[in-house]
C-alpha atoms as one frame of an Amber mdcrd trajectory, in Angstrom:
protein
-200.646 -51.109  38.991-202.218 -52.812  41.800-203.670 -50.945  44.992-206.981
 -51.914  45.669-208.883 -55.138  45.746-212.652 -54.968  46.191-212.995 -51.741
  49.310-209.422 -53.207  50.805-206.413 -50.444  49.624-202.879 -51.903  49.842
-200.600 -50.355  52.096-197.388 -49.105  50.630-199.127 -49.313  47.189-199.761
 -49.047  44.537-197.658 -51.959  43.334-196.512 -53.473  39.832-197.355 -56.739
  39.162-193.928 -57.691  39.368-193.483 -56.097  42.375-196.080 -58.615  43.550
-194.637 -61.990  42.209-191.114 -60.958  44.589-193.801 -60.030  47.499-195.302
 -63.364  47.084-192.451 -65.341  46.173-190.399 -63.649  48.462-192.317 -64.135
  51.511-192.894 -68.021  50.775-189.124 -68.386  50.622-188.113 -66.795  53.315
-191.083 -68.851  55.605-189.646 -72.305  53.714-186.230 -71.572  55.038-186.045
 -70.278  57.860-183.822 -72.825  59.681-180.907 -71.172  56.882-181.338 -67.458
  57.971-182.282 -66.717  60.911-178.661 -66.298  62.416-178.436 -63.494  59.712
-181.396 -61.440  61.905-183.577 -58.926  59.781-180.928 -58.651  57.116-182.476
 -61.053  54.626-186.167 -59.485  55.421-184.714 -56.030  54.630-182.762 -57.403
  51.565-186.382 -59.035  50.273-188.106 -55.529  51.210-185.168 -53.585  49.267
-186.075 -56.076  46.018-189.703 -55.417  46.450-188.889 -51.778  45.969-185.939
 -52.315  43.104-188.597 -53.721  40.846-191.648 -51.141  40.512-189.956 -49.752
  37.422-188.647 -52.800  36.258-188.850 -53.419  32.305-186.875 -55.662  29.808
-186.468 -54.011  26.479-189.424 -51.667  27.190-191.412 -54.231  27.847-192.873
 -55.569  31.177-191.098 -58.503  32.803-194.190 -60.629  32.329-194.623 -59.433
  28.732-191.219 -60.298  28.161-190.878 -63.919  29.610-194.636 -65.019  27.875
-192.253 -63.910  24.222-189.509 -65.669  25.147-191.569 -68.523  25.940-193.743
 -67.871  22.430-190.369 -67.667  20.425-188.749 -71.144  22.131-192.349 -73.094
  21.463-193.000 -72.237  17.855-192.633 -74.357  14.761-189.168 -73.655  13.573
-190.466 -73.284   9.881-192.941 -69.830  11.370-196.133 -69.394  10.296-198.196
 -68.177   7.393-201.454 -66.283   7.341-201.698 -67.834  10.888-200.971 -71.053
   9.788-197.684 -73.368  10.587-195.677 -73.270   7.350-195.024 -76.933   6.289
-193.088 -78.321   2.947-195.232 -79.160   0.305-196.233 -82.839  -0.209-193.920
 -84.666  -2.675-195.573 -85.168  -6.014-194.299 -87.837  -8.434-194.602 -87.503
 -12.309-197.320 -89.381 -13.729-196.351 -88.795 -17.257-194.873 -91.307 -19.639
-192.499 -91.095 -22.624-191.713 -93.367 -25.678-188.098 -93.397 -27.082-188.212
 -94.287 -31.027-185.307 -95.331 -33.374-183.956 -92.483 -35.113-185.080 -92.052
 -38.585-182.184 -92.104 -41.442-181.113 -89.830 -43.053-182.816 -88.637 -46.433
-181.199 -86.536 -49.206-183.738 -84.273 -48.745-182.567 -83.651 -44.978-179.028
 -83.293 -46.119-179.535 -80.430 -48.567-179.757 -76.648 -47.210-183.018 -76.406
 -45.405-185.846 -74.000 -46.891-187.903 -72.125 -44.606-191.427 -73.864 -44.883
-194.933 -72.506 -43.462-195.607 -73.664 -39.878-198.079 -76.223 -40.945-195.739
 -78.323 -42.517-194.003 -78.851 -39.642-196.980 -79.954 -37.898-198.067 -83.502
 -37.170-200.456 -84.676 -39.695-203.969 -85.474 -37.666-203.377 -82.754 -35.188
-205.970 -79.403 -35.110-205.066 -76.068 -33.745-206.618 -75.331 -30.206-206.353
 -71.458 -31.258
């Protein structure tokens, strides 16, 4: 609520900021066109006083007018992917596999393979050469 600048107190006031933008705005249209209205007499100066009063309570979901356009305005202008821990998500950069691999002829078949397999320690089936890292 506005109704006092520096030792100068409004009259009519206090007013809403809102109420102030339709002052303002309203006063600058009506002076730009003139020429349209003024057969009409004092009716549009009444209608823009009437709006001046309509919107001292005005609020969109709660919120202030001004409030509310400056979040409509945040939701329209931000990255579509949001934000996280204040940052603008983004996909992570492709990474391409460095490894390598070597395909080897099959080995035959031994009798040995063939026959029912017996259940051998673990370090049999390890490659020869290789040490534990545990």
């Amino acid at each position: 609520m506005l109704g006092k600048l520096g030792d100068w107190t409004m009259p009519f006031g206090p007013y809403t900021p809102a109420q102030l933008v339709v002052l303002g705005g309203g006063a600058f249209v009506l002076i730009q066109t003139f020429s349209w209205w003024s057969w009409a007499g004092p009716v549009p100066v009444v209608a823009w006083l009437v709006s001046v009063w309509a919107v001292r309570g005005a609020q969109i979901a709660g919120q202030n007018p001004f409030t509310a356009i400056l979040g409509v305005l945040v939701v329209l202008t931000r990255h579509p992917a949001g934000r996280i821990g204040g940052r603008t998500a983004r996909d992570k950069q492709h990474s391409y596999f460095g490894g390598q691999f070597i395909i080897e002829p099959a080995r035959a078949a031994t009798p040995a393979a063939a026959a029912p397999a017996q259940r051998r320690p673990l370090r049999e089936w390890r490659r020869p050469g290789r040490r534990r890292a545990w």
